[in-house]
N, C-alpha and C positions, 0 to 999 in steps of 0.2 A: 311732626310733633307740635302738642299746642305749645305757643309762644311762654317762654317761663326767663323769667329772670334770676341771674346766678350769682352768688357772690362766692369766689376762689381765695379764701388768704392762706399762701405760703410761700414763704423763704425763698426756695428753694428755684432760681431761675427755670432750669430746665425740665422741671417739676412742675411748676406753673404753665407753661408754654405746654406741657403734654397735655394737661388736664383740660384746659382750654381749646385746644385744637380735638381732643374727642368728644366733648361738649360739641362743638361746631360738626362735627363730623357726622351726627347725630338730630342735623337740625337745630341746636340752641345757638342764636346768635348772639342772645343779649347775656351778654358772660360780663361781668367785674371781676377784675381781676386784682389782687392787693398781695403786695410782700412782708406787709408790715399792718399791725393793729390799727394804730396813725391811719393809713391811707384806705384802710378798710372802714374805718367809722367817716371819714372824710366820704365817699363812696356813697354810702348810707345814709350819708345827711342832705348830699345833693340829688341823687337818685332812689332814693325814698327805700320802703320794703322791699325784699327781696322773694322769692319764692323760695329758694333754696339756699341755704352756705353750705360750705366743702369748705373743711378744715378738720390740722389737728389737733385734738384739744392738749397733746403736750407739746406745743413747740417750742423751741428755745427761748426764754424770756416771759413766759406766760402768757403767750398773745394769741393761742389758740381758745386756750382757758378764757381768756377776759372777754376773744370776742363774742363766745358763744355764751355765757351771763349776758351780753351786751343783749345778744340778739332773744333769748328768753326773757329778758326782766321787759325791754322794752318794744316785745314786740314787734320785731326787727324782719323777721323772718318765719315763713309757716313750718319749712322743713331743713332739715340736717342733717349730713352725711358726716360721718367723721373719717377720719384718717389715721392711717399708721393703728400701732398696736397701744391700748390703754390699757395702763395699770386696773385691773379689776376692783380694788377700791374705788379709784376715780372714775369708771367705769356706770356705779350703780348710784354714786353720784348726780350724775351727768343726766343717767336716765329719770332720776327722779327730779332736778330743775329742768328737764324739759317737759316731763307729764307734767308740772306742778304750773307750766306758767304755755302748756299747750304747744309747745315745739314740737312736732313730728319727728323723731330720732327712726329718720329712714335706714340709716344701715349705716355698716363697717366696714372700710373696704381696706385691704392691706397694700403696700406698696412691692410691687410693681401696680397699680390700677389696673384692673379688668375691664374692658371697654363693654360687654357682656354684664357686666353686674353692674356695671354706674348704669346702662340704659334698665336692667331691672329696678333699679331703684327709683329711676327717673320715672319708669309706668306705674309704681308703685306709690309716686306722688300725687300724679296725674290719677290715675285710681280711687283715690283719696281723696283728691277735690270735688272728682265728680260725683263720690257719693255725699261726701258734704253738702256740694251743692242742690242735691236734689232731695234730701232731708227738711 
């Protein structure tokens, strides 16, 4: 798989550590990993753009919410996977601040993770760049 850089914010230790090791298990090395908003923008600012985030945008305290504004207003990142189930208001929300500021809203994936659908959506980025780039 071509080389992509990740960024993972969640909470949840051993939730993190799965996501990351089928990331890897799949060929991605370069995985960020963050449990918190804080160490996720820290992340971001020393290692630059990202290719992707994985997160959820309702996590406890709004740090799924803030980082992905984070990552649409400035640019942060080309693509986005969310997590966990979204309230369908916030939902068509989400999708219109990432059309609106060119986030890729690659998919939805519910918890347990499907290792099977994180790599569809990972071909499905990669897909996407390369028609980009040949436009």
């Amino acid at each position: 798989m071509r080389a992509l850089k990740i960024l993972i914010l969640e909470h949840n230790p051993f939730r993190l550590m799965a996501l990351h090791q089928m990331l890897n298990a799949v060929g991605i090395y370069d995985v960020l990993t963050a449990p918190s908003l804080a160490s996720a923008l820290r992340s971001l600012k020393c290692r630059g753009t990202v290719d992707i985030a994985i997160c959820d945008p309702q996590l406890k305290g709004g740090d799924g919410l803030a980082l992905i504004r984070h990552l649409a207003l400035e640019k942060r990142a080309r693509g986005l996977i969310q997590l966990g189930n979204v309230a369908p208001s916030l939902s068509a929300d989400l999708d219109a601040l990432c059309q609106a500021h060119e986030l890729v809203l690659l998919g939805r994936l519910q918890s347990p993770v499907s290792a099977v659908l994180m790599r569809g959506l990972l071909d499905r980025y990669l897909q996407t760049a390369r028609q980009s780039a040949s436009a």
